[in-house]
SETI-97787 format. One line per 3 residues: number of its first residue (from 1); their letters; for each residue x, y, z of N, C-alpha, C, O, CB. Coordinates in steps of 0.2 Angstrom, whole numbers. Glycine has a CB too. Layout:
N
NUM	A	X:Y:Z:X:Y:Z:X:Y:Z:X:Y:Z:X:Y:Z  ...
//
This chain:
255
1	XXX	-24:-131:-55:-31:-130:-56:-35:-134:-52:-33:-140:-52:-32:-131:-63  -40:-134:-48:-43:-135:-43:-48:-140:-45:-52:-136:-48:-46:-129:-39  -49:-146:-45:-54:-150:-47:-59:-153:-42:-57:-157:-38:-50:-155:-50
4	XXX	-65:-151:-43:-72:-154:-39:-71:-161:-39:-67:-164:-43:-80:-152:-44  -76:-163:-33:-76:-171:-33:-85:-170:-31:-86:-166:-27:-71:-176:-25  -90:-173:-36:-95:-170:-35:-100:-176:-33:-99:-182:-35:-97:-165:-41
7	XXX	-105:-175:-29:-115:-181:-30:-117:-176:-32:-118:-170:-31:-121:-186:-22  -120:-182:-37:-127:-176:-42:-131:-182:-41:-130:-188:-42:-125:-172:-53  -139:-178:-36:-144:-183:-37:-149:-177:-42:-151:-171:-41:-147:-188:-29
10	XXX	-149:-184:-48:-154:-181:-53:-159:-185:-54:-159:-191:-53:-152:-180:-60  -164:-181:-57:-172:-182:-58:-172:-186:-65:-169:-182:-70:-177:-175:-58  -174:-191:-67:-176:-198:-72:-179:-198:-74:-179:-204:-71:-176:-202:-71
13	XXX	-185:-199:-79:-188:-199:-80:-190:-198:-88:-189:-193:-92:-189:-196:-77  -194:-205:-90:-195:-204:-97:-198:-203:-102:-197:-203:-108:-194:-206:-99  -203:-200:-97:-211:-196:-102:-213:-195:-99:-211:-196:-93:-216:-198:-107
16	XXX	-218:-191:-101:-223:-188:-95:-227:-192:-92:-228:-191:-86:-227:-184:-97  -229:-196:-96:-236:-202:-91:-229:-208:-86:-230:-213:-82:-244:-209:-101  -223:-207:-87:-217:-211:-85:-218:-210:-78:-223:-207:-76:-209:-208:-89
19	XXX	-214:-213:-74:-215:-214:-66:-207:-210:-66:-203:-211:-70:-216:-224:-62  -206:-205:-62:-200:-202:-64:-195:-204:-56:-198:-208:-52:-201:-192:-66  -190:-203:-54:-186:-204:-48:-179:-200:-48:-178:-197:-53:-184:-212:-47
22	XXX	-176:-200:-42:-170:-198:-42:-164:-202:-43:-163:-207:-39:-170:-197:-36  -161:-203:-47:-154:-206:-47:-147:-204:-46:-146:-198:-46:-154:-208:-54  -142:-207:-44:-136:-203:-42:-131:-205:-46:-130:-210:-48:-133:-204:-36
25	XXX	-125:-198:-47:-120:-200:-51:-114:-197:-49:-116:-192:-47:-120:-199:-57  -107:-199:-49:-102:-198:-46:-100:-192:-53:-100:-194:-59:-98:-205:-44  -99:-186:-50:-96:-180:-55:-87:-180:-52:-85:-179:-47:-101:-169:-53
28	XXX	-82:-182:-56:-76:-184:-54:-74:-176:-58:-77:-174:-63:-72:-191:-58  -68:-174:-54:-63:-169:-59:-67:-164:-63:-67:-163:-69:-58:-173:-65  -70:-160:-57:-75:-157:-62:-71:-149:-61:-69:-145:-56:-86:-157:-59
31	XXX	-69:-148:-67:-66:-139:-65:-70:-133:-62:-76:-132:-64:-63:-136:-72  -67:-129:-58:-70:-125:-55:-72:-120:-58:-77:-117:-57:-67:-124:-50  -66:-118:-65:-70:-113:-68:-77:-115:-72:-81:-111:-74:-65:-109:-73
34	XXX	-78:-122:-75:-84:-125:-78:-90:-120:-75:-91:-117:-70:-85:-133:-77  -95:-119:-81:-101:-118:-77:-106:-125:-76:-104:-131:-76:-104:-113:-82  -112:-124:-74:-115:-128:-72:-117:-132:-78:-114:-137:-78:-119:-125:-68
37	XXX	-121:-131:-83:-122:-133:-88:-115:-137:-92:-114:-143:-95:-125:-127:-91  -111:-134:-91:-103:-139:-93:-101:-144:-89:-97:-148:-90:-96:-135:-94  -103:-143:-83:-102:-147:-78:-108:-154:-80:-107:-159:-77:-103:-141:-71
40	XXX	-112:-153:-84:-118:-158:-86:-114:-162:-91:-113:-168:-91:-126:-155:-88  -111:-157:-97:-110:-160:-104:-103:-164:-101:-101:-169:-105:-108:-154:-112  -99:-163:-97:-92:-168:-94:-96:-175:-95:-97:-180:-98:-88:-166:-83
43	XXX	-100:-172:-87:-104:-179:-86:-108:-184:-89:-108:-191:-88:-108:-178:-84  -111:-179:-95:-115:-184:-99:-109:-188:-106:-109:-193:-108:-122:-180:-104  -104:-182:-107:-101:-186:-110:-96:-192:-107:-93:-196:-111:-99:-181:-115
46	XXX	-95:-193:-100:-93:-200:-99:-99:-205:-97:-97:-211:-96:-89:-199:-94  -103:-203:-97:-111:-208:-97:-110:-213:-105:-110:-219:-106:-121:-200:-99  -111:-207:-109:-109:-211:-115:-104:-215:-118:-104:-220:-122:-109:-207:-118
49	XXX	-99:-211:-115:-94:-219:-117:-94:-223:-112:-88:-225:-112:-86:-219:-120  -98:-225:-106:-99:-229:-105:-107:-236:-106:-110:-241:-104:-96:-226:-99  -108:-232:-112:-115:-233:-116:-119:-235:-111:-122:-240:-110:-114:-239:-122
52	XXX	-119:-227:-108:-126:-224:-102:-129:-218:-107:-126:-214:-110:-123:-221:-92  -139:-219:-104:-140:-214:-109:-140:-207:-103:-140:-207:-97:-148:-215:-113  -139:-200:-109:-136:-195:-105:-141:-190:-101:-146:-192:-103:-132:-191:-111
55	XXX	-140:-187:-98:-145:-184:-94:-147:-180:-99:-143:-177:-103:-143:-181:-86  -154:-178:-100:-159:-174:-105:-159:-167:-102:-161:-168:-97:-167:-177:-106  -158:-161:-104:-159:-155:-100:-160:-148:-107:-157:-146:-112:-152:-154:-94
58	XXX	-163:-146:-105:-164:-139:-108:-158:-135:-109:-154:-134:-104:-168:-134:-104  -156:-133:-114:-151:-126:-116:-150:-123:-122:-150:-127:-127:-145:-127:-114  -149:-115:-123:-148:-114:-129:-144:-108:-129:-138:-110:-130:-154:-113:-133
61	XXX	-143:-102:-127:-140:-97:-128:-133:-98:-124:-128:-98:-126:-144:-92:-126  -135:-99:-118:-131:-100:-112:-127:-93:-111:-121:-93:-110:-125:-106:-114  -130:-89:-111:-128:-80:-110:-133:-79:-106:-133:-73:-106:-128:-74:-115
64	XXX	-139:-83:-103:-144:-79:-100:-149:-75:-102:-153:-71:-99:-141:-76:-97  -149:-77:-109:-155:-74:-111:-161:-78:-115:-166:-75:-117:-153:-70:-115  -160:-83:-116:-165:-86:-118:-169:-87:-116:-175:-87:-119:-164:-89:-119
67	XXX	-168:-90:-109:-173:-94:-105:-175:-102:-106:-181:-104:-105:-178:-90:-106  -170:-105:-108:-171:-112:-109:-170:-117:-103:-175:-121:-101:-165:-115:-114  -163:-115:-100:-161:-117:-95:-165:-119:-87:-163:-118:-82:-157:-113:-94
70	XXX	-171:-122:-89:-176:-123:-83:-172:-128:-79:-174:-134:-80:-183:-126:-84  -167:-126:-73:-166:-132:-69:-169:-131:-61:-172:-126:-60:-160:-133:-69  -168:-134:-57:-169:-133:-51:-163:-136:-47:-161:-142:-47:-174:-136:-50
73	XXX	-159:-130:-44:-155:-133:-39:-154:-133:-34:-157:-128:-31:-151:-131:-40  -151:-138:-29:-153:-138:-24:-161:-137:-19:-163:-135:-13:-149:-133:-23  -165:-138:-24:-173:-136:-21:-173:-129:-24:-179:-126:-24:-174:-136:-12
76	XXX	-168:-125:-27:-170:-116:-31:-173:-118:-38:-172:-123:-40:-161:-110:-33  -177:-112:-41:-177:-111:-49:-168:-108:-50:-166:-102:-48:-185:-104:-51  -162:-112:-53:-158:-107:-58:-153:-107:-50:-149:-103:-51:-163:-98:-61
79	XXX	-154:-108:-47:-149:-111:-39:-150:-104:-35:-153:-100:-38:-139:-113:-40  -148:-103:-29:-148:-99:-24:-145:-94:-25:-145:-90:-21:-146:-102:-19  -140:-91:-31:-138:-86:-31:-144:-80:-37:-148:-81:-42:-131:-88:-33
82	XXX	-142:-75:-33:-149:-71:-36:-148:-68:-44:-142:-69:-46:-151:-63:-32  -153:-65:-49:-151:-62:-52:-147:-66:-61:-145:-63:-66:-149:-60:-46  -148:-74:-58:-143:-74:-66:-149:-81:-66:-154:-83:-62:-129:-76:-66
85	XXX	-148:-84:-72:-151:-91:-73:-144:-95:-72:-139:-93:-72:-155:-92:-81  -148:-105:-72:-145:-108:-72:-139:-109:-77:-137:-115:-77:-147:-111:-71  -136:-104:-84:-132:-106:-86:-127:-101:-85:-122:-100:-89:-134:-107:-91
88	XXX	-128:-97:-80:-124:-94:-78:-120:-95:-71:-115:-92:-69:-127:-88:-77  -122:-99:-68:-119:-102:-62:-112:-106:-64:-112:-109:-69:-124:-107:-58  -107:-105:-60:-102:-109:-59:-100:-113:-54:-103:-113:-49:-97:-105:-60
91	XXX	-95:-117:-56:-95:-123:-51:-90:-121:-44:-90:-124:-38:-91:-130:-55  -87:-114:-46:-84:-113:-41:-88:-108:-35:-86:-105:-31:-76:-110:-43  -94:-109:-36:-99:-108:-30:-102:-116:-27:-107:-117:-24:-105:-104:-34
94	XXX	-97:-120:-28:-99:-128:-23:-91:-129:-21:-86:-125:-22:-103:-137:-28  -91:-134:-19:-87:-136:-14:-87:-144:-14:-91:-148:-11:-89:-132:-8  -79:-145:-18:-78:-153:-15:-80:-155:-10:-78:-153:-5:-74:-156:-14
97	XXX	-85:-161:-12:-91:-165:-10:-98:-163:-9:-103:-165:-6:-89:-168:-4  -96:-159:-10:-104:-158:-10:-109:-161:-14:-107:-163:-20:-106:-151:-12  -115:-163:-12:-122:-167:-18:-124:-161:-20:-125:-156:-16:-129:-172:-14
100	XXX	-126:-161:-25:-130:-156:-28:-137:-160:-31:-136:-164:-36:-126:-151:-33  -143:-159:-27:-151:-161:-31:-151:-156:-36:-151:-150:-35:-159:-160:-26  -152:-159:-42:-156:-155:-48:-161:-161:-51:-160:-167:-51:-150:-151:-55
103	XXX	-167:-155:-54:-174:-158:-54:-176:-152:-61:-172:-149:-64:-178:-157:-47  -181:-153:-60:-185:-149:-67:-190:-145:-65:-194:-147:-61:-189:-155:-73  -190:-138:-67:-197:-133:-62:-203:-138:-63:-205:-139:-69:-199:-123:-67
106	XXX	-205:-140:-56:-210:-140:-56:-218:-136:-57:-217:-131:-55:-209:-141:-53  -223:-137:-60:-229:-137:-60:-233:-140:-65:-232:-140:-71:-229:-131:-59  -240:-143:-63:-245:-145:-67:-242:-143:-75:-238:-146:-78:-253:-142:-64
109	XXX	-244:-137:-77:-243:-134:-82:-238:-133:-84:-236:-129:-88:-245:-129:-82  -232:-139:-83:-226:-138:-84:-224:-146:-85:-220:-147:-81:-223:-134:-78  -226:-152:-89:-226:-159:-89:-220:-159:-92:-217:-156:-97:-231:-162:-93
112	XXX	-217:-165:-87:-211:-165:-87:-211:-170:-96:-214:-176:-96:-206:-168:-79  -206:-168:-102:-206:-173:-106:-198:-178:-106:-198:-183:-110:-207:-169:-111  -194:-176:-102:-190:-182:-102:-185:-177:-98:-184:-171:-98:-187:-186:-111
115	XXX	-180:-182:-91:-178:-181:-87:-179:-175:-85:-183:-174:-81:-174:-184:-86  -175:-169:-87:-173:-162:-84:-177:-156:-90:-177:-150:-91:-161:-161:-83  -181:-161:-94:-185:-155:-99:-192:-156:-98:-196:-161:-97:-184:-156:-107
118	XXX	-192:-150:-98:-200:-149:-96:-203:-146:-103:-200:-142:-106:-201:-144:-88  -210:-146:-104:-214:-143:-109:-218:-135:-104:-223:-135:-99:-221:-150:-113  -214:-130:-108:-216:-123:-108:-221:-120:-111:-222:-114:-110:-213:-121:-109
121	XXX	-225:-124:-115:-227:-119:-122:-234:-116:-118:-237:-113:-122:-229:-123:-130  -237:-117:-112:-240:-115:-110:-241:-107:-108:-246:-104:-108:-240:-118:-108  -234:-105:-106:-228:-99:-108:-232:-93:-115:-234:-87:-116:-220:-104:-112
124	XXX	-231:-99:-119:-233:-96:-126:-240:-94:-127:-242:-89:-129:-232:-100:-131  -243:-99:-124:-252:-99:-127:-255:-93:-122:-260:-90:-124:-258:-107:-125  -250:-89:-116:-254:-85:-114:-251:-79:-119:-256:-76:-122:-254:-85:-107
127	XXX	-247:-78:-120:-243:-73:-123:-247:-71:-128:-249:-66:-128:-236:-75:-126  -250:-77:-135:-251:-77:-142:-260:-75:-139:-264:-73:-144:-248:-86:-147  -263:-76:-132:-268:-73:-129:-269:-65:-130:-274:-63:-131:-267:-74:-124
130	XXX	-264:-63:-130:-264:-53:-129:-258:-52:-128:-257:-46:-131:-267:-50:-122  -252:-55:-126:-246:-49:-126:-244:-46:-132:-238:-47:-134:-241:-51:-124  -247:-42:-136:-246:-42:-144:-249:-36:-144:-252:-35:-139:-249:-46:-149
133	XXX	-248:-30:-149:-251:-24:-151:-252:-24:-157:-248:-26:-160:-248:-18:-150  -258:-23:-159:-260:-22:-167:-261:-16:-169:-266:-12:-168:-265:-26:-169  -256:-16:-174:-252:-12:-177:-252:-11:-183:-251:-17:-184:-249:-12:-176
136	XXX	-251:-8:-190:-250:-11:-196:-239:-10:-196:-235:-6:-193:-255:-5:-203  -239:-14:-200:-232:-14:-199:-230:-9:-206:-234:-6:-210:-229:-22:-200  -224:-8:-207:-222:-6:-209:-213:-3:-208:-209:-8:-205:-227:-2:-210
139	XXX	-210:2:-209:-205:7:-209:-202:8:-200:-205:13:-197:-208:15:-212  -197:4:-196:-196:9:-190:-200:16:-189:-198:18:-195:-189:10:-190  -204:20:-186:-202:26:-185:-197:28:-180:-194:25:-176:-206:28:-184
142	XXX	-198:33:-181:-191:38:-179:-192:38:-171:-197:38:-169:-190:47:-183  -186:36:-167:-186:36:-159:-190:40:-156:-195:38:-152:-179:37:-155  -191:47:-158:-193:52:-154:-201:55:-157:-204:59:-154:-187:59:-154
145	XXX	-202:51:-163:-209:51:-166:-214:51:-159:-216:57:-156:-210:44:-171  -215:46:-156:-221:45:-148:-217:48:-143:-211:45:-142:-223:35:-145  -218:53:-139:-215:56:-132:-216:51:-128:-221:47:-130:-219:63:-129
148	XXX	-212:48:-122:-214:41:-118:-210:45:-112:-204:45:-112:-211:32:-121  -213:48:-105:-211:48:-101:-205:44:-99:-206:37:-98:-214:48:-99  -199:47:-96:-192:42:-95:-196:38:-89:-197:33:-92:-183:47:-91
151	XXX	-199:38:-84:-202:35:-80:-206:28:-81:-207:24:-77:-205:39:-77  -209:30:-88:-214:25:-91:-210:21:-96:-212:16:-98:-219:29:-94  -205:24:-97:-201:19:-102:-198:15:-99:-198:9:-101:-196:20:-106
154	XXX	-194:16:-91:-189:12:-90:-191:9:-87:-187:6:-83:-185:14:-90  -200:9:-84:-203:3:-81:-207:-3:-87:-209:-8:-85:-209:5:-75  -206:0:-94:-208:-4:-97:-203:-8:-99:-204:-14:-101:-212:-2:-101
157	XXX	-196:-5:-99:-190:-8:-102:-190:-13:-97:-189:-19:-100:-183:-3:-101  -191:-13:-87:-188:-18:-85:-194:-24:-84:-194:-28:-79:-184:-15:-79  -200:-22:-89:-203:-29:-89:-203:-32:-94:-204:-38:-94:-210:-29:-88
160	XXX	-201:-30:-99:-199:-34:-105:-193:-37:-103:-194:-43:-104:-197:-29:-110  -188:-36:-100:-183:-39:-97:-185:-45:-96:-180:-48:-95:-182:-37:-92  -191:-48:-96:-193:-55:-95:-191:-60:-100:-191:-58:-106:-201:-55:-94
163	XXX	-189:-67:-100:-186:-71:-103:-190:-78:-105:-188:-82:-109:-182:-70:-99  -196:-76:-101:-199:-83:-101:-196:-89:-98:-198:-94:-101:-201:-84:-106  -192:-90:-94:-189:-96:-89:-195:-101:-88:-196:-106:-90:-186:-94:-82
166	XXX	-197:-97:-84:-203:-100:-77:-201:-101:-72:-204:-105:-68:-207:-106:-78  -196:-98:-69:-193:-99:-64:-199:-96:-59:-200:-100:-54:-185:-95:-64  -204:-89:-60:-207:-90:-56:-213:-94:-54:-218:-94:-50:-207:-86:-56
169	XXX	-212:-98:-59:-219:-102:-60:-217:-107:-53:-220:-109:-48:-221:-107:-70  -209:-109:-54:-208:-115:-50:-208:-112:-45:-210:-116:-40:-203:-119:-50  -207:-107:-42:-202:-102:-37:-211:-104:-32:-211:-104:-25:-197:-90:-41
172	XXX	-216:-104:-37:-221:-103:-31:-225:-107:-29:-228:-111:-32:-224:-98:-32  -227:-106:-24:-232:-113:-19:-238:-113:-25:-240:-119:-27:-237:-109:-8  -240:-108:-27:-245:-109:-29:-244:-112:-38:-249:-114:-41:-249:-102:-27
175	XXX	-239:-112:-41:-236:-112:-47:-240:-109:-51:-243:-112:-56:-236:-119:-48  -238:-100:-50:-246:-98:-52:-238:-93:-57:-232:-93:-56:-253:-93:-45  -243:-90:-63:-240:-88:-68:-238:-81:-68:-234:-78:-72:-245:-90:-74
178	XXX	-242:-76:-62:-244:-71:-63:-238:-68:-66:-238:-66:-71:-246:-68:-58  -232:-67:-61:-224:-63:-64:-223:-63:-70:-219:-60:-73:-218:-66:-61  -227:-68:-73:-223:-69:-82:-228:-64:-83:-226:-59:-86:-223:-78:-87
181	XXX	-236:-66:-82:-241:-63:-88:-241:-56:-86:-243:-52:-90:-250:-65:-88  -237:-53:-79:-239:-48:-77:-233:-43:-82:-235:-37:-84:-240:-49:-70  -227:-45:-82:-221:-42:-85:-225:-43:-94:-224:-37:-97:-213:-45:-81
184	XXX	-227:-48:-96:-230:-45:-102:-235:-41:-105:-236:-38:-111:-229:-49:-103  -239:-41:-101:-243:-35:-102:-241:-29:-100:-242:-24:-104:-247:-35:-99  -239:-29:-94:-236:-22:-90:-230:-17:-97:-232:-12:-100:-229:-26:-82
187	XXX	-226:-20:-98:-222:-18:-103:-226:-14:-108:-224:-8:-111:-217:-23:-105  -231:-17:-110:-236:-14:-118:-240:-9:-113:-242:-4:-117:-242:-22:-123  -243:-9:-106:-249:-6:-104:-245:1:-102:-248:6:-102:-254:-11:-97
190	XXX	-238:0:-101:-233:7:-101:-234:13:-105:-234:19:-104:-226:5:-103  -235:9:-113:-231:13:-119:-238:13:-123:-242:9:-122:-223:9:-125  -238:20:-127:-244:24:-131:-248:18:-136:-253:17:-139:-241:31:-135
193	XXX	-242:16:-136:-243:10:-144:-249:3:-138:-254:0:-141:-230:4:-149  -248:2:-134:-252:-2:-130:-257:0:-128:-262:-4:-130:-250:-4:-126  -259:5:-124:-268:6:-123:-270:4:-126:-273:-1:-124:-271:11:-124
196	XXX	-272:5:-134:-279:2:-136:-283:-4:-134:-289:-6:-135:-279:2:-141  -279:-8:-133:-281:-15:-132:-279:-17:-124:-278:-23:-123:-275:-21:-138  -279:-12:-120:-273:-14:-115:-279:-18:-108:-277:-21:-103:-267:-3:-111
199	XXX	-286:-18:-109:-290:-19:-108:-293:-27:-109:-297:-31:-105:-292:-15:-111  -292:-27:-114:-293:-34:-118:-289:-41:-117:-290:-47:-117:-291:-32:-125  -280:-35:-116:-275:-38:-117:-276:-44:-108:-275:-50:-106:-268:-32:-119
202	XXX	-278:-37:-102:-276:-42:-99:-283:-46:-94:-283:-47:-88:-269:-40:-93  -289:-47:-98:-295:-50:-99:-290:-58:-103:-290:-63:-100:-301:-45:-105  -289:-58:-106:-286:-63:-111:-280:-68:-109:-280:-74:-110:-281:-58:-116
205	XXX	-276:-62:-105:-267:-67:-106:-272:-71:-97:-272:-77:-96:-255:-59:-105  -275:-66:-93:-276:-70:-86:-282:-74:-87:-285:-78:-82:-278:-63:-79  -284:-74:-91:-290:-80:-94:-286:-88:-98:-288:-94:-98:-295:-75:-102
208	XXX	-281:-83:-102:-277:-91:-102:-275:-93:-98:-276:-99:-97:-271:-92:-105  -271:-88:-93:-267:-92:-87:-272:-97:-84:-270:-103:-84:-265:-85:-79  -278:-96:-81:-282:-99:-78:-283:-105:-82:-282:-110:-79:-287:-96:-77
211	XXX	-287:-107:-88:-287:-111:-92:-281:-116:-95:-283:-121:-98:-290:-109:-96  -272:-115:-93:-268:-119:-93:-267:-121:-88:-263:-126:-88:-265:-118:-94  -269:-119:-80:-269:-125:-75:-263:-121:-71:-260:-124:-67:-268:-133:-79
214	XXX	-263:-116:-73:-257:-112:-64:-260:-110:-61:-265:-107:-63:-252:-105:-64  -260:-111:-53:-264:-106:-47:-261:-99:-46:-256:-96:-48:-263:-110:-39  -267:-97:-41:-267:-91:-39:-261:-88:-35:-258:-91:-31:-273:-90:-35
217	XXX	-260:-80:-38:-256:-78:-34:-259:-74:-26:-264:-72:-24:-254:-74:-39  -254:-76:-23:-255:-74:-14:-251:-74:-13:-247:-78:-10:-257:-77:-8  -247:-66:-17:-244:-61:-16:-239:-62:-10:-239:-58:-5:-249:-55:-14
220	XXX	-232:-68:-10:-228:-70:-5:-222:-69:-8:-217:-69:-5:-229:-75:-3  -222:-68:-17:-217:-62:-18:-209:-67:-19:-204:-65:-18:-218:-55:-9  -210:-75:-19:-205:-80:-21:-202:-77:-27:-197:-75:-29:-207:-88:-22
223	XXX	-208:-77:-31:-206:-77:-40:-204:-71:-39:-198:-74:-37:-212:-78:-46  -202:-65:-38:-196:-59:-36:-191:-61:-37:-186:-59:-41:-196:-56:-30  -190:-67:-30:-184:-69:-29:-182:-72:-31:-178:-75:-27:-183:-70:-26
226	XXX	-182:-76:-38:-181:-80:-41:-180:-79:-49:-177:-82:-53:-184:-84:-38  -185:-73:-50:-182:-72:-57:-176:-68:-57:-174:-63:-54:-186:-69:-61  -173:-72:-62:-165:-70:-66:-165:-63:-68:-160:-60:-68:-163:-73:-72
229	XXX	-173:-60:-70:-167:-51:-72:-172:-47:-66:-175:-42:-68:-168:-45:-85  -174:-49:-59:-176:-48:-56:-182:-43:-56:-182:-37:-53:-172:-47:-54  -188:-45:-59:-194:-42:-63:-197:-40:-54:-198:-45:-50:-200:-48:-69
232	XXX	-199:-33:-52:-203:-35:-49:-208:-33:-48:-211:-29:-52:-201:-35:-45  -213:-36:-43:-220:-38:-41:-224:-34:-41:-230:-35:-41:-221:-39:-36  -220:-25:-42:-225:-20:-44:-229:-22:-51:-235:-20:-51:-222:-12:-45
235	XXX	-228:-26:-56:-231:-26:-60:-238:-27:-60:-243:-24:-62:-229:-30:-63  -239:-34:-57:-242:-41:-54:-250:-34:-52:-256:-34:-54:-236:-46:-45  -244:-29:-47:-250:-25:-46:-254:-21:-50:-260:-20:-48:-249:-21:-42
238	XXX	-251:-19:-57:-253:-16:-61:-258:-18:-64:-264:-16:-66:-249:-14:-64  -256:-24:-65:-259:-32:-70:-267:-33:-64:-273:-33:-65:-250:-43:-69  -266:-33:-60:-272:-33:-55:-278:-29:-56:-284:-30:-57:-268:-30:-48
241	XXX	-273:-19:-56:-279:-16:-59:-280:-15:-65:-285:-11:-65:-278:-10:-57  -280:-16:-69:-282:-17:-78:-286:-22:-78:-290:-23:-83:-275:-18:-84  -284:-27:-74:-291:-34:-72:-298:-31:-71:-303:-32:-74:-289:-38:-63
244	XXX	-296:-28:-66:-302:-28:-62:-306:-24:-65:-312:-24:-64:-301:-27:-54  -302:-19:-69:-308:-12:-72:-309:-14:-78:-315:-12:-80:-304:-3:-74  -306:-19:-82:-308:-22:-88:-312:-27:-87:-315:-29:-92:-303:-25:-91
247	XXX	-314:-30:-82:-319:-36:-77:-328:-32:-75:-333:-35:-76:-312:-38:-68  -327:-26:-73:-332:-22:-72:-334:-20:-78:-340:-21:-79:-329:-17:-68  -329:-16:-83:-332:-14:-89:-338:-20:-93:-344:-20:-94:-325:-12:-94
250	XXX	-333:-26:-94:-336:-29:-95:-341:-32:-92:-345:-35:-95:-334:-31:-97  -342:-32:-86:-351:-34:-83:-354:-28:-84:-360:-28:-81:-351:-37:-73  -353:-23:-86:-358:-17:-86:-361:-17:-94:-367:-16:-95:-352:-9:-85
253	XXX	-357:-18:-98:-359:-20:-104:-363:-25:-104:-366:-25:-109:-355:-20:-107  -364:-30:-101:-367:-38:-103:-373:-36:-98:-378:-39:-99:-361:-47:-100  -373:-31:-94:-379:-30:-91:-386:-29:-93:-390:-29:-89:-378:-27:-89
//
């Protein structure tokens, strides 16, 4: 069985107002089938008995769907392979000796709270803005109750797909939110149950975006490449027009 000799320079840091840096650590005998995130718990757990404190990092599902896993590898959101997040990467995509930099997705709206974890909930406040349909609850209805064009479902299917990472938040120059707000609206602005509000919704979620402190999208299409269930940018465009006609309506009215 094939054992890694690894440098891991990692990012340090112990609060947010903290001064944060790079530090380095020798990864010995790291197994090739490990994934990357096990490739951390080896590490930290020999940190610890050497009574060093352990590197801090996000994780929960570790299937790729949660979206906990905010790392940065090599300078990537989730490393250079496409398509999966960072708890999906394995070690036998490096190569004894290699350094590997890991860091925390950057952006303003993204404060790092202790070395490799970062605070997301900015994520949320746009979400709890509009991505929501109001609805009375009650009883499932029956699947075939709402007719939904196969075309219109399975572009709302593949924005739901969204996980909330933020991989494109980091992925972009501008550390701008759009990929996330755009796949959550998009998905609802698809299906019959969404219109009513579908106006409102993205008046709302792109009114939070702005008031938590991510920049503008200029449409260079990183965040594509970098999200894990590969959402793409047609949304962004959708999200654009429901802007701009909900932006109009409303200066027509206030007139």
């Amino acid at each position: 069985m094939a054992k890694l000799q690894l440098t891991l320079k990692v990012w340090r840091q112990n609060g947010p107002k903290a001064a944060g840096k790079i530090e380095t650590y020798q990864a010995h005998d790291i197994p090739e089938e490990a994934s990357f995130l096990e490739m951390l718990d080896i590490v930290n757990e020999r940190l610890i008995e050497t009574n060093q404190e352990p590197i801090h990092f996000d994780h929960d599902c570790r299937e790729g769907i949660c979206g906990m896993c905010s790392l940065t590898i090599n300078g990537v959101p989730h490393s250079k392979e496409r398509g999966i997040t960072t708890c999906q990467v394995h070690m036998r995509k490096f190569r004894s000796g290699d350094t590997i930099w890991i860091e925390p997705f950057r952006s303003r709206a993204f404060p790092v709270l202790k070395d490799l974890v970062t605070d997301r909930t900015a994520l949320d406040r746009i979400q709890q803005a509009g991505g929501f349909i109001s609805v009375r609850t009650g009883g499932a209805p029956d699947a075939h109750a709402v007719p939904i064009e196969k075309d219109c479902a399975d572009s709302a299917f593949s924005a739901a797909a969204c996980i909330g990472c933020g991989a494109c938040v980091a992925a972009c120059k501008n550390a701008s939110a759009m990929l996330f707000v755009a796949a959550k609206a998009s998905h609802l602005s698809h299906l019959p149950q969404g219109q009513p509000e579908r106006e409102r919704r993205a008046l709302a979620m792109v009114r939070q975006m702005d008031e938590e402190g991510f920049g503008g999208c200029t449409n260079q299409y990183e965040c594509e490449a970098a999200c894990p269930k590969e959402i793409s940018v047609d949304h962004i465009a959708r999200l654009n027009r429901d802007y701009g006609i909900a932006m109009l309506k409303e200066q027509f009215v206030s007139a």
